[in-house]
N, C-alpha and C positions, 0 to 999 in steps of 0.2 A: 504494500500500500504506500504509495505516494504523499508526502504533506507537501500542502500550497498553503505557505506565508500569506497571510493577510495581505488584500493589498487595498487602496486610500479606496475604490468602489466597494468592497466589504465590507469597511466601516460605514462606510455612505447608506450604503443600503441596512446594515443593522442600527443605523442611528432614526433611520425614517422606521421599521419596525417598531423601535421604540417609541418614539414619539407616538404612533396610532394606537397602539397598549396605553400608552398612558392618557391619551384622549376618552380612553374606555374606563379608565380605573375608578371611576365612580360608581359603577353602573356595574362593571364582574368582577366576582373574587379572584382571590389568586387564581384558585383551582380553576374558578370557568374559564379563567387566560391559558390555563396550561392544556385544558381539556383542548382550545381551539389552538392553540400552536403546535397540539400533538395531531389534532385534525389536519393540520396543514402540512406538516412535515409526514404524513398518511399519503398524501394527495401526490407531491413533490418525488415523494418515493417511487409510486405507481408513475410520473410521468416521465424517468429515466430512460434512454436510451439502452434497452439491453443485448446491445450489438456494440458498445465501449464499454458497458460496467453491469455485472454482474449484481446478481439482489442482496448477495454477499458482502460483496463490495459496499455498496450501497449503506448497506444497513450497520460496516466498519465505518463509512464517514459520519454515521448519525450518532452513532455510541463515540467516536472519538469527540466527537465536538460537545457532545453534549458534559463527557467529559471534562474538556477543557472548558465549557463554562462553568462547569461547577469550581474548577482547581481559581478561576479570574474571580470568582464571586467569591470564594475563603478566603481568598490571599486580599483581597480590599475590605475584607471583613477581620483582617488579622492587622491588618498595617494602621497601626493606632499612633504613630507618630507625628506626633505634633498634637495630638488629641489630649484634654485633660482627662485627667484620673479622679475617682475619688479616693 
């Protein structure tokens, strides 16, 4: 399996995701955000090319990323520098 570095359209594109989640955040809980990003990333999956990438494949870039979001959301959740204490 291949990893591809983020590049400045990935952020672009995950920073407009965000923003539309949060436009919503009133209105769905966590969970119905996750249920519909899990719905979407369902959809994304099934629209693959599977004459480049196998459902295998596939379903190693979901579980890697979903990975490393979770390692980006600990580690800013851990980096308490500069932050007071009591």
């Amino acid at each position: 399996m291949r990893y591809v570095t983020s590049k400045p359209e990935h952020e672009a594109a995950y920073q407009d995701v965000c923003a539309l989640l949060a436009k919503h955040k009133d209105k769905l809980t966590a969970i119905e955000m996750l249920a519909i990003a899990a719905n979407m990333v369902g959809k994304l999956l099934a629209m693959q090319d599977q004459r480049t990438i196998t459902p295998d494949q596939a379903m190693q870039v979901i579980a890697n990323n979903i990975e490393h979001g979770n390692q980006q959301v600990i580690a800013a959740m851990t980096d308490t520098a500069g932050m007071a204490r009591n």
